[in-house]
TORKOLSE-192831 format. One line per 4 residues: number of its first residue (from 1); their letters; for each residue x, y negated, z of C-alpha. Coordinates in steps of 0.001 Angstrom, whole numbers, plus 500000, padded with zeros to 6 digits. Layout:
<atoms>
NUM) a) X,Y,Z  ...
</atoms>
This chain:
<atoms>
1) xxxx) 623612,351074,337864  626715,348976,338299  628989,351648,337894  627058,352894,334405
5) xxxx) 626987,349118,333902  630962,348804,333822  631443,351793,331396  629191,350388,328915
9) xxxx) 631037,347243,328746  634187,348995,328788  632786,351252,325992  631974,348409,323645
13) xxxx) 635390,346238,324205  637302,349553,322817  634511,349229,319925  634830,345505,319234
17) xxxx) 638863,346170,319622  638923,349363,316968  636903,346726,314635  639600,343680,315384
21) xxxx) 642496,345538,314793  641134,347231,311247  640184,343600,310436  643171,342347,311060
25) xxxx) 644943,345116,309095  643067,344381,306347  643590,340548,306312  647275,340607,307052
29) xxxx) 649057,344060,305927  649033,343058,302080  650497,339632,302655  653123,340733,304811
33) xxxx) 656738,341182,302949  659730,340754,305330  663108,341285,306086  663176,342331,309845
37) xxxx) 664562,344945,311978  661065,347043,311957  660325,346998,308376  662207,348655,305269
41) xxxx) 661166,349538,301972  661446,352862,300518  659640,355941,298280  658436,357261,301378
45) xxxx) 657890,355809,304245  658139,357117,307984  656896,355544,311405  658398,354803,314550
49) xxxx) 657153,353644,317706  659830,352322,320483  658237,350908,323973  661047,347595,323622
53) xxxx) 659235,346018,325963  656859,347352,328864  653901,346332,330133  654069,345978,334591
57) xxxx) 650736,346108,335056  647423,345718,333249  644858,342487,333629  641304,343410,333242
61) xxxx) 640716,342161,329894  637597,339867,329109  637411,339912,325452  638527,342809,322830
65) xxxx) 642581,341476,321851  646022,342951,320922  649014,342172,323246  652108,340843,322237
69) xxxx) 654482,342701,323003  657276,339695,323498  656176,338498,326276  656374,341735,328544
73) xxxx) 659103,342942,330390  662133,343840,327679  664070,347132,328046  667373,347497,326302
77) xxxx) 667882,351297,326541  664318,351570,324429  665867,348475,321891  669021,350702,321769
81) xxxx) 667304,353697,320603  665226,351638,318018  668352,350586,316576  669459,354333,316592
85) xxxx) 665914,355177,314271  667497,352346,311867  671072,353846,311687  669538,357363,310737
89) xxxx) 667659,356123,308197  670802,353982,306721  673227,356923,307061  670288,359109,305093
93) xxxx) 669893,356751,302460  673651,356680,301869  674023,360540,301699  674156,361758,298078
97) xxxx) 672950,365371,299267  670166,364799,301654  667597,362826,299778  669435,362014,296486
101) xxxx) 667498,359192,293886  665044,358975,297001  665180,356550,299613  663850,356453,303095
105) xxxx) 662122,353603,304465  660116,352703,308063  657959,350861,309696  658589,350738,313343
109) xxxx) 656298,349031,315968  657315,347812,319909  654469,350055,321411  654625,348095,325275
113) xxxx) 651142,349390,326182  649471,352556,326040  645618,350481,325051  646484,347658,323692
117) xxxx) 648875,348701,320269  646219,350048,318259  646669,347760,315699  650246,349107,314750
121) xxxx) 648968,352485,314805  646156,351681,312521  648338,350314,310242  650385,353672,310221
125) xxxx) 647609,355313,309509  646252,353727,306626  646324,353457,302956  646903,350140,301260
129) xxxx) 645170,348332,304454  642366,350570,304456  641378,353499,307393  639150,356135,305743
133) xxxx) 636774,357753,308714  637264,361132,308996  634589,363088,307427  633719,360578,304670
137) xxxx) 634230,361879,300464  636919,359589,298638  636238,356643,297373  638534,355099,294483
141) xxxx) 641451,355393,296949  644299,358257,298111  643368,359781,301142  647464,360193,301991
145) xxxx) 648468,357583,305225  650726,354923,304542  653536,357127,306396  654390,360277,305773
149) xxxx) 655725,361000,309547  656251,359538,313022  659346,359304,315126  657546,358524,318686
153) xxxx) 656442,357623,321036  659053,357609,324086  656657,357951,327275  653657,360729,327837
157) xxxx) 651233,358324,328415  651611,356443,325202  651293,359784,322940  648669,360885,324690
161) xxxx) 646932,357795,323844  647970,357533,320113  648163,361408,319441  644501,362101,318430
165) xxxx) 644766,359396,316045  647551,361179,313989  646557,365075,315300  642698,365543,312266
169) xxxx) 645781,364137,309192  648490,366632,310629  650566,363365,310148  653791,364864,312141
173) xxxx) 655150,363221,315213  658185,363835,316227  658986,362681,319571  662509,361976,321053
177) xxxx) 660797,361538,324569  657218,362706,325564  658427,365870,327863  654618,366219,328740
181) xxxx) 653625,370269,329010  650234,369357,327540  651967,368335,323986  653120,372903,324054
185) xxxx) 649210,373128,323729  648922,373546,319905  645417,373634,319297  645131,369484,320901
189) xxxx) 648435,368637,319082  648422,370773,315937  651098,368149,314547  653188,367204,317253
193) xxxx) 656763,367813,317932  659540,366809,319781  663412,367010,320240  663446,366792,324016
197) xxxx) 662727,369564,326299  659436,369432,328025  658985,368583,331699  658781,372458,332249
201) xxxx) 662977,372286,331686  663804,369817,333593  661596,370693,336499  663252,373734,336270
205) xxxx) 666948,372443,336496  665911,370444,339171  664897,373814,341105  668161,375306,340374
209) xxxx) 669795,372551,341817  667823,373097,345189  668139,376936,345307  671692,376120,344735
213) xxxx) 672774,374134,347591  669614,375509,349718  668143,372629,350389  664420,373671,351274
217) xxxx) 662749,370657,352929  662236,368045,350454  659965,364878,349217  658889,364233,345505
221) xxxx) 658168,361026,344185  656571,360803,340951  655400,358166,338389  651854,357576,338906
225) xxxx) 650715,358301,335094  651110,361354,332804  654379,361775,332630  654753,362438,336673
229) xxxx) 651727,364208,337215  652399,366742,335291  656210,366995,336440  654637,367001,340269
233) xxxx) 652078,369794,338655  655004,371699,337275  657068,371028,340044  654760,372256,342720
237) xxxx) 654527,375773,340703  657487,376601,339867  658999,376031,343611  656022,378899,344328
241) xxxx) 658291,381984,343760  661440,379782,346109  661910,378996,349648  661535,375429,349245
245) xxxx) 658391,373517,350697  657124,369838,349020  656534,367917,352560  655877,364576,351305
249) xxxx) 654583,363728,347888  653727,360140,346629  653061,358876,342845  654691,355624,342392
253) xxxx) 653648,352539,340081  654393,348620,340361  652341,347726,343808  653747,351127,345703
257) xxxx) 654546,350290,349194  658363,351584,349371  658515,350221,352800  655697,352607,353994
261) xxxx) 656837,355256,351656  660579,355218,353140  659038,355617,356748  656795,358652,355433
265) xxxx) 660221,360246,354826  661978,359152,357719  658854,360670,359821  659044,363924,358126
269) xxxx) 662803,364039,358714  663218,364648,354538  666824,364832,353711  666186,365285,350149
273) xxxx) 664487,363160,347806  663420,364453,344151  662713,361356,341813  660744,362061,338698
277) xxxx) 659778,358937,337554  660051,356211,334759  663025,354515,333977  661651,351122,335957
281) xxxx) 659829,353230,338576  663545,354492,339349  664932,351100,339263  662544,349421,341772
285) xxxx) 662536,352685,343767  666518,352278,344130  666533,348921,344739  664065,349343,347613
289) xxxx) 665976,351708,349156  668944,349357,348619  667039,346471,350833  665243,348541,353224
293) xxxx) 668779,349986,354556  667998,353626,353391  671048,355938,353455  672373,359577,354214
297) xxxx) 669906,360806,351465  670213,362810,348854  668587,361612,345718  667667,364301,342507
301) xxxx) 666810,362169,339393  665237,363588,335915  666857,362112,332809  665128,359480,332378
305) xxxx) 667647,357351,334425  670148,359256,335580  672549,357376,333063  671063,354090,334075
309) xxxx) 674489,352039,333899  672534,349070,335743  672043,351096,338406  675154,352716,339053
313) xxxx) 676956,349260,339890  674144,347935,342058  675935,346506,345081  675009,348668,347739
317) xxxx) 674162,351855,345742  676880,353999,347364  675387,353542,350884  672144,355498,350296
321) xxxx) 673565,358920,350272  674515,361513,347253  672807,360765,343931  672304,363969,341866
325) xxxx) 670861,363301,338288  669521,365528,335744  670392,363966,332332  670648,364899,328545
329) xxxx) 673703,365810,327313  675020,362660,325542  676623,363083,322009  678694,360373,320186
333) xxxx) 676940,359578,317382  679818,358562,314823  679146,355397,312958  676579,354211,315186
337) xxxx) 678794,351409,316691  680185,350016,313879  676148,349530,312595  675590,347469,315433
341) xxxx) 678835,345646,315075  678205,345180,311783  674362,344608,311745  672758,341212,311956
345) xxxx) 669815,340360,313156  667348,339757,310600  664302,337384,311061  660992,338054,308975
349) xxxx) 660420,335140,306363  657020,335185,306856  654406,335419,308572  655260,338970,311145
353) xxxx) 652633,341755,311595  651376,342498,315396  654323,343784,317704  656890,343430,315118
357) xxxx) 659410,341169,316422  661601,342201,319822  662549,338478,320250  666016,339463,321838
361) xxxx) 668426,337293,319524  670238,336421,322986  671549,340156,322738  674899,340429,322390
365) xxxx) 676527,343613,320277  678796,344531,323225  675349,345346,325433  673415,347589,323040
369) xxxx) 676391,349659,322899  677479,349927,326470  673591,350442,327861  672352,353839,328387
373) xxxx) 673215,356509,325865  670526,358617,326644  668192,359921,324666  670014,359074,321166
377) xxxx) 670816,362087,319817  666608,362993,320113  666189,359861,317906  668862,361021,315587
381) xxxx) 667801,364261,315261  664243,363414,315054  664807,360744,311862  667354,363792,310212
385) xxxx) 664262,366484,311231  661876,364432,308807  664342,363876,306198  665272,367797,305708
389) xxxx) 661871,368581,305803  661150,365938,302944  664455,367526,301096  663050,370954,301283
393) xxxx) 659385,369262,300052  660993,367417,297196  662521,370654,296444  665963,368722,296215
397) xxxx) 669161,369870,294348  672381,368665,294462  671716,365689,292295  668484,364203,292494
401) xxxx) 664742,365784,294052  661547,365551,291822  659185,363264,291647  656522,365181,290517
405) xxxx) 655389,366591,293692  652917,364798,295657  653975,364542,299461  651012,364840,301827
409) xxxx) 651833,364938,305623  651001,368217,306423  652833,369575,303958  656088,367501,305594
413) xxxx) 654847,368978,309048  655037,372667,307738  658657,372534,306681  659396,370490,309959
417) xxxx) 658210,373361,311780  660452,375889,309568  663303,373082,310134  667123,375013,310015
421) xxxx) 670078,372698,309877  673511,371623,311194  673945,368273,312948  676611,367025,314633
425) xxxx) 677196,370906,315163  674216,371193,316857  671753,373914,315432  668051,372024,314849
429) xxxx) 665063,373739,315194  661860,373984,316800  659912,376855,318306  656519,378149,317895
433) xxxx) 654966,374970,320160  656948,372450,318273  659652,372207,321471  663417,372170,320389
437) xxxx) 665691,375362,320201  668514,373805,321083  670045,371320,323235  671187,371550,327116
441) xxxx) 671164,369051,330247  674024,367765,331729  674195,367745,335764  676046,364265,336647
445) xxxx) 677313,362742,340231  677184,359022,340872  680921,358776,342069  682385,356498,344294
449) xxxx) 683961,354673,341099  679742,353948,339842  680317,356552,337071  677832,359383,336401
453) xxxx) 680422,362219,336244  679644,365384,334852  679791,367936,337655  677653,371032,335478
457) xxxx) 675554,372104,333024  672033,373456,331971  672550,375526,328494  669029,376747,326849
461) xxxx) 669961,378374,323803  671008,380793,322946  670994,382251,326365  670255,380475,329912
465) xxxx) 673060,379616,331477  673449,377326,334348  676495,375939,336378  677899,373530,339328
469) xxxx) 681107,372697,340119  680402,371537,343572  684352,370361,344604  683358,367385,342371
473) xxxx) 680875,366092,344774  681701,363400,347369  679209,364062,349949  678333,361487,352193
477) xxxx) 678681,364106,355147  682290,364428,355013  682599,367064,352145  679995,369324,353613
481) xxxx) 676788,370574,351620  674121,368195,353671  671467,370051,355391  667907,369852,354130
485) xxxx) 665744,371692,356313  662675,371737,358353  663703,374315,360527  667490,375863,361067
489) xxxx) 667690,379345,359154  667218,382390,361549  670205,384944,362737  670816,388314,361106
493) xxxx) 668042,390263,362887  665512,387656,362996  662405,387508,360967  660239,383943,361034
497) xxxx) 657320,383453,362177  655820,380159,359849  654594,377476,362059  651960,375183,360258
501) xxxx) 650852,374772,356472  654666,374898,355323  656483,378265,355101  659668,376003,355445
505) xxxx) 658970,375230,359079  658918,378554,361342  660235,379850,364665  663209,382714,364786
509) xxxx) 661734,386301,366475  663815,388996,366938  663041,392249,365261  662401,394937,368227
513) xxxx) 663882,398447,367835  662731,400867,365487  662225,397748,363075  664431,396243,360677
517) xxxx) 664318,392588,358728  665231,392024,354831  665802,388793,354133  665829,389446,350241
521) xxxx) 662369,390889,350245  660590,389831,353089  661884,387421,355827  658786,386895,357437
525) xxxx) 658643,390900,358682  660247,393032,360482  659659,396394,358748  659115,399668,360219
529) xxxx) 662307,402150,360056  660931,405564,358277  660453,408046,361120  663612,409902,360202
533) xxxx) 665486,406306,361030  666070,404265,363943  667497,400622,364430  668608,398598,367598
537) xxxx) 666424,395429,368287  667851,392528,365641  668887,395240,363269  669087,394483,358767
541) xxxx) 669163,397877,358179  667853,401313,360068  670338,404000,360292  669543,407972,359751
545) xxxx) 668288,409786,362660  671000,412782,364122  668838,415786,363748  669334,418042,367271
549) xxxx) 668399,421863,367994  670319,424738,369838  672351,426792,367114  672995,430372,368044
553) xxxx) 676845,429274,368179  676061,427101,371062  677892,428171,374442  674584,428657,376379
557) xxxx) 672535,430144,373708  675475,432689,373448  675406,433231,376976  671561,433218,377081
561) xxxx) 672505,436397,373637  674490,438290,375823  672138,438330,378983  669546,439791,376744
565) xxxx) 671318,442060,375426  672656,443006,378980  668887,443535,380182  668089,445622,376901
569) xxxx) 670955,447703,377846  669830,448052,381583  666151,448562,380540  667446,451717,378140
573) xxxx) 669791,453022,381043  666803,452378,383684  663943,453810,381279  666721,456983,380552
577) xxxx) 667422,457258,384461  663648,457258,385486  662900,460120,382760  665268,462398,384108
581) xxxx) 663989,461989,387370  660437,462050,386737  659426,464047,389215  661183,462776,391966
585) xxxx) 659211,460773,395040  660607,457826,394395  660052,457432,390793  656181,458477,391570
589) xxxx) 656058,456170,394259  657066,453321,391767  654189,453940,389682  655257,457356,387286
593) xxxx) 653950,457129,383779  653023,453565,384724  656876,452686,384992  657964,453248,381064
597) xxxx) 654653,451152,380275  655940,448213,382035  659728,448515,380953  658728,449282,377447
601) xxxx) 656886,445306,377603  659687,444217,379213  662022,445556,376005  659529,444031,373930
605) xxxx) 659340,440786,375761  662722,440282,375242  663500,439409,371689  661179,436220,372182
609) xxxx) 664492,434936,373869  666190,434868,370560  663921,432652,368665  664396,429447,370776
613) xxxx) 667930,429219,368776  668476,427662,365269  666535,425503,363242  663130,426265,364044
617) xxxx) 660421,427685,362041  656855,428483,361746  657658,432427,362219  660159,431298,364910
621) xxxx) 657731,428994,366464  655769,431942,367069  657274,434546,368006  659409,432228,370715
625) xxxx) 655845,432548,371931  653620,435673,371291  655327,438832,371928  656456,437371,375526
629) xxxx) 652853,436308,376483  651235,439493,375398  653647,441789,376631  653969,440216,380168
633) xxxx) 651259,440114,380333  651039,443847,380273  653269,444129,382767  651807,441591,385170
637) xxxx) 648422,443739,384968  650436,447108,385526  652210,445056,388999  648336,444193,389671
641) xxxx) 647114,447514,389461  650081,448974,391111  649752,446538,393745  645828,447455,394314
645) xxxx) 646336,451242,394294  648950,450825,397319  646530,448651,399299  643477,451096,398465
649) xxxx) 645307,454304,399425  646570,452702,402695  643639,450317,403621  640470,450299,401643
653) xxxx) 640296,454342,400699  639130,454610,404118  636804,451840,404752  635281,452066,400961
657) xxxx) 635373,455532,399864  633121,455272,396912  635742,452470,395495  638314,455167,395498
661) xxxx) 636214,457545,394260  635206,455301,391213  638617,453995,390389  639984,457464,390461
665) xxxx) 637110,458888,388376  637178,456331,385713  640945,455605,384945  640719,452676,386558
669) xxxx) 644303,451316,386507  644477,452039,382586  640772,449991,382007  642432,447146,383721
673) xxxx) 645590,446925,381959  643759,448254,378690  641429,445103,379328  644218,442331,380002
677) xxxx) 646036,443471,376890  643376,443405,374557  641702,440247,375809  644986,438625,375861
681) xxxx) 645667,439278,372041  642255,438149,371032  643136,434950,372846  646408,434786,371224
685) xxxx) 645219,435616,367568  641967,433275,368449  644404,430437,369375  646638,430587,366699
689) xxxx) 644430,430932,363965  643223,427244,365046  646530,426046,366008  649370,427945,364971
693) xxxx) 652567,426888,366525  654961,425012,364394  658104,423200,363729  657995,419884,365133
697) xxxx) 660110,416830,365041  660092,414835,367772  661387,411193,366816  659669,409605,370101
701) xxxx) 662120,410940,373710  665333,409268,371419  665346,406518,369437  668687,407565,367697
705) xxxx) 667736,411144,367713  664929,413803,366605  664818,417097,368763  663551,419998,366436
709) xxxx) 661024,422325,368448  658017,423793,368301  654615,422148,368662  651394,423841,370536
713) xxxx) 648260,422638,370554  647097,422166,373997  643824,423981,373955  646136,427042,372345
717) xxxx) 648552,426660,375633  645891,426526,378235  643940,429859,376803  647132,431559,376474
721) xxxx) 648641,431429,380247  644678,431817,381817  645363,435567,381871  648638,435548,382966
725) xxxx) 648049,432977,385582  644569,435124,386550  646884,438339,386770  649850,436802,388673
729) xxxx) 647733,435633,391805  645657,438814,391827  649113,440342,392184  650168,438324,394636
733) xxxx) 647542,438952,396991  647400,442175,397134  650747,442640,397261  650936,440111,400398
737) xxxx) 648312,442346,402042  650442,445447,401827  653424,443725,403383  653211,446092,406714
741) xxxx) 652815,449288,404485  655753,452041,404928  659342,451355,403774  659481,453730,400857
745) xxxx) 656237,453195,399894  655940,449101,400346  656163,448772,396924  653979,445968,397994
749) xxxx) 656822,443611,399473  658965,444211,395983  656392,443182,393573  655865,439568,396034
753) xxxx) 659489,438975,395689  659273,439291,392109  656233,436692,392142  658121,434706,394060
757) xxxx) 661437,435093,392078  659056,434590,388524  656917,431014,390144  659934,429772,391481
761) xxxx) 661671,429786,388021  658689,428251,385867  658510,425949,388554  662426,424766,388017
765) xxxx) 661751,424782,384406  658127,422433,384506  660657,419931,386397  663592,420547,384338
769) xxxx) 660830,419535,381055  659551,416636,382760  663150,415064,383489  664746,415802,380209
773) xxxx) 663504,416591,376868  666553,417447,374793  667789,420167,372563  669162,421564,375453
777) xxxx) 665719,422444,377012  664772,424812,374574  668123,426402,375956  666254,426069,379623
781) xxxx) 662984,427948,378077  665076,430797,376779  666501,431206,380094  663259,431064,382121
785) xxxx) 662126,433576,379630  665265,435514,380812  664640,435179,384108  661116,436072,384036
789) xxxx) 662260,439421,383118  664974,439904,385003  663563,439437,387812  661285,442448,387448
793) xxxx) 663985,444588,386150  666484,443362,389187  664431,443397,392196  661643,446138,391552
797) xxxx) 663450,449297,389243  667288,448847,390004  666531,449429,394312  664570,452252,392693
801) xxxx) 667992,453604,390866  669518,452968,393819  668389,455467,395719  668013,457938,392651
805) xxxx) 671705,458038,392174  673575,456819,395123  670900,458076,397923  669589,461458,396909
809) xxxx) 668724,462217,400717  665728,459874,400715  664541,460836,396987  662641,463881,398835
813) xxxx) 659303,465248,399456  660182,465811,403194  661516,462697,403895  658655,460396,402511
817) xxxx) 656268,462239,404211  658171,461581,407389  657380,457793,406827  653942,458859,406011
821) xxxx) 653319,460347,409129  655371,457628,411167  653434,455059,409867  650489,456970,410829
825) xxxx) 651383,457534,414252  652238,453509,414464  648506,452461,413149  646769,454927,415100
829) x) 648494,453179,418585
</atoms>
């Protein structure tokens, strides 16, 4: 109830204080003729509100009234540019081109508070004393405003206060100061325009400035009212797509604690200090700093004082660190000094209207010149923006303009907004949200000598350029760049790891190997090398993979070449020898027909050894593999049933008859081998079909390496060896039972030597694959392969040839059935 209490009262002092200040218009504006500074006569009329003086801070007010201006706190940079609004209009009304038979008059108003100046504004607004309310028909009077165009207001705040006054009669306002983003938004401020860039700009110079000398851990005061809130706003965003962080934020105004705000900073460790503020927030923010012992800082000012002559001779001043100011480039304006030289200052004769008076006759000529130049050329070209549109209205010629066209604000407004001409060689224009095409920002230094020197430049039009010539900079940490961090920037190799709410503040982790960090794109990651890469822990970069496999020019796979075709050679010379001597004892006794079966799989086994060299491929892959598991294992189940017909003839014919009788009845050495063959390639085929062996890269045994092989699926391995594994221990034992049989018929002893001779060699190469997994060990698989067939070839046919060729004597009939009969005699003891 309070609370709804307060706005009602509030709600009916801005009522009673609309219907004072009409009132008073009404009783005063057609009795008013004077002589002052803020008033001059002319066919058209234009408006200007300066903030000459400034309101500190705002009393509750008790009854609806209008403040006078005079008694608030003066400001001589402001009076400057209000002198600068009367010098354009002079030097326009003495041009015989620009408005020719027509002169230019103004009324200007000292707007020193945002709420309180509304009878100025009124005034502006009205015709012959009189306000029509928007919506009402005429009645018996022009509906055109006493002015056909404003040249104000200098702060945010105060246009957003007076703008919706001016914004339903698209009465143009051309600012020289409101950098407010809201006034781009064209559908609240149809009719506004200005010759300053908006806050967006200079937030964005202000950035640059950062990125440049990478400072990244920084505080941002602002002025606590329109004008800073939306620079903080813009300031925030645009540092989004940056590395820099915003630790400490505070909006200032006149009862800011700068003690408590200095040890914020000093807390947060804050190097850097970004001022967007108010010319007198600035000025009592400096001073503080001054008293409170502040240094080793580095300040970044917007242009609102970075010229401020005042402060650059402050005693003290040079011990609070580097000042940095962001400031608009400052044309001479020729003439301008002799009008103030010249120009005297004119009291009204009568009776002055409300906020017309600056009450600074104590001035002297040599100050308004020498103040702060900033900001002038907006006023200029804002005055000259007017006039050309009112030339181009007046459709004037060389002579004179005519005076039969009626001038109505908004028809002013839409040649301001097609406004094309040449001042001071400066192109004027404005864009489609009434902000200026032209003009640039100046980067300044306060030197040692309390001079803002010019140090770089922010160019807008026609292209974006921006520059810093950083030798001109007197650091206060001995000529080095001062450091502005929260935490120190990580090695090469390093990605961070953010600590906290602030990206700024992080810890340094090495990248591990395989991984690689890009500071450009990403320095919070350490990204994955591609598999065909590989890094060392710390790496920036991964590096290409050396892709390894055994060409067939390599010395051991040549080797490996020539040993196969050695044992295809022997196997041809073997199979050739046993053919001729069919017939013979000893080449029954080795198994007859049996024997070319088992060296025709050995001849077939063999190529297998020549696709574990070059590049592998899915053909290779499997024929490295097939033909040697089918084919030996042919010739393991020929050794079995060799082995088993020895140890039946000898041992079991005689205790089982019947088994002998079967086997011999049914073929059964050619059922068994018949059996393990087929059963072997159904297996194989089976296998394969589900898993078919194929190239594989294998980027895991070498970081800096991938070993081209060939990949198997397990279930595909263990199916193919079961048979081969099944027939090799069947062999073995019962070939180790016919150990004692006789010489030339212990066939039995050969084949277990072979066994041995074949486990002893996959057994080398399962270690051999265990402790190394290079290229090479495809090389050691070729030559198991090798062995595994050799060792057949070697131990059980070439004793065999042996005796064929260089022992005749014992390749009889009479001689093995000497051993028969020995061996008889010796079991039968």
């Amino acid at each position: 109830m309070h609370m709804l209490k307060y706005h009602c009262l509030r709600m009916r002092d801005f009522i009673c204080c609309c219907f004072f200040s009409v009132v008073f218009l009404l009783s005063l504006s057609l009795s008013l003729v004077t002589a002052s500074e803020f008033q001059l006569d002319g066919d058209y009329l234009i408006g200007g509100l300066f903030d000459i003086h400034h309101v500190s801070g705002m009393a509750l007010s008790r009854r609806p009234e209008a403040i006078d201006c005079t008694t608030q706190i003066f400001s001589l940079s402001n009076y400057r540019r209000f002198q600068m609004m009367r010098f354009s209009v002079e030097q326009i009304n003495n041009s015989t081109n620009l408005l020719p038979n027509v002169s230019l008059g103004y009324e200007i108003f000292d707007q020193c508070s945002n709420t309180k100046n509304l009878p100025g504004i009124f005034k502006l607004i009205s015709n012959n004393g009189v306000v029509q309310p928007w919506g009402e028909p005429l009645k018996n009077f022009s509906n055109n405003p006493k002015v056909i165009a404003v040249v104000g207001p200098y702060t945010s705040t105060n246009t957003l206060a007076v703008a919706p006054l001016f914004m339903p009669d698209l009465i143009p306002m051309v600012s020289y100061g409101a950098a407010s983003s809201a006034f781009s938004q064209k559908s609240r401020f149809p009719s506004f325009l200005r010759t300053v860039h908006s806050n967006k700009e200079v937030i964005d110079v202000m950035v640059n400035i950062l990125v440049h000398f990478r400072w990244r851990w920084v505080a941002f005061l602002y002025s606590d009212n329109d004008f800073g809130i939306d620079g903080m706003e813009l300031f925030l965003e645009a540092i989004k797509a940056t590395d820099t962080c915003v630790a400490y934020t505070k909006g200032l105004d006149d009862k800011s604690d700068y003690a408590q705000i200095f040890k914020q900073i000093e807390q947060q460790r804050l190097n850097t200090i970004i001022v967007f503020s108010t010319n007198m927030d600035g000025e009592a923010l400096i001073e503080s700093a001054i008293q409170l012992n502040i240094t080793d800082k580095v300040w970044i000012t917007g242009d609102t004082w970075s010229l401020n002559k005042r402060l650059l001779t402050l005693e003290g001043v040079k011990n609070i660190g580097t000042v940095l100011g962001v400031s608009q480039s400052v044309l001479p304006i020729p003439g301008f000094d002799d009008f103030i030289y010249s120009s005297k200052c004119q009291l009204p004769k009568e009776k002055k209207f409300c906020n017309q008076d600056c009450n600074c006759t104590s001035l002297t000529r040599e100050e308004i010149v020498s103040v702060d130049p900033s900001f002038s050329f907006p006023v200029h070209s804002a005055v000259f923006a007017i006039a050309y549109a009112l030339h181009n209205v007046l459709r004037c010629g060389p002579i004179n303009c005519s005076r039969d066209i009626k001038v109505q604000p908004h028809t002013v407004l839409e040649e301001l907004r097609k406004s094309n001409f040449t001042l001071l060689n400066v192109s004027i224009g404005f864009n489609d949200y009434g902000n200026p095409r032209f003009g640039s920002y100046t980067i300044v230094f306060w030197n040692r000598s309390s001079f803002a020197e010019e140090i770089g430049f922010h160019v807008f039009y026609p292209s974006v350029n921006f520059f810093i010539n950083n030798t001109k900079i007197e650091w206060f940490t001995n000529q080095e760049v001062p450091i502005s961090q929260c935490s120190p920037e990580c090695a090469s190799g390093y990605a961070k790891t953010q600590i906290g709410i602030h990206k700024c503040c992080f810890r340094c982790d090495i990248c591990p190997k395989g991984t690689y960090i890009n500071i450009a794109e990403d320095p919070y990651s350490c990204i994955p090398c591609k598999e065909s890469e590989w890094s060392e822990p710390g790496s920036t970069s991964c590096s290409l993979k050396l892709v390894e496999y055994v060409p067939f020019t390599d010395s051991g796979a040549i080797l490996i070449i020539i040993g196969s075709c050695i044992f295809v050679g022997l196997t041809s010379t073997v199979t050739f020898l046993f053919t001729v001597n069919y017939a013979t004892p000893v080449v029954r006794s080795a198994g007859g027909s049996m024997c070319f079966l088992i060296l025709g799989c050995l001849f077939l086994s063999c190529p297998s050894v020549f696709f574990y060299f070059g590049e592998p491929t899915t053909a290779s892959c499997i024929l490295r593999y097939f033909p040697f598991l089918l084919f030996y294992t042919v010739c393991l189940a020929c050794f079995v049933v060799r082995s088993f017909q020895i140890v039946c003839i000898f041992k079991i014919a005689a205790k089982i008859p019947k088994l002998q009788s079967w086997w011999m009845k049914y073929h059964g050495q050619w059922v068994v081998i018949t059996g393990a063959f087929v059963t072997q390639a159904i297996f194989l085929i089976s296998s394969y079909s589900f898993g078919t062996p194929h190239p594989h890269r294998n980027t895991f045994i070498y970081q800096d390496r991938i070993i081209l092989g060939c990949e198997i699926n397990t279930a595909a391995t263990i199916v193919s060896v079961i048979i081969p594994l099944s027939l090799c221990s069947l062999c073995f034992i019962f070939s180790y039972m016919g150990k004692d049989l006789p010489k030339n018929y212990n066939e039995a002893k050969t084949i277990t030597f072979c066994l041995l001779l074949l486990i002893l060699t996959w057994v080398i190469f399962a270690t051999a694959y265990i402790l190394y997994q290079g290229k090479h060990i495809h090389t050691f698989n070729a030559l198991a392969v090798l062995s595994s067939l050799y060792s057949f070839l070697l131990w059980y046919f070439l004793p065999k040839c042996y005796i064929i060729v260089l022992q005749p004597h014992k390749n009889t009939q009479q001689y093995f059935q000497g051993l028969i009969q020995n061996y008889t005699k010796t079991i039968s003891h």
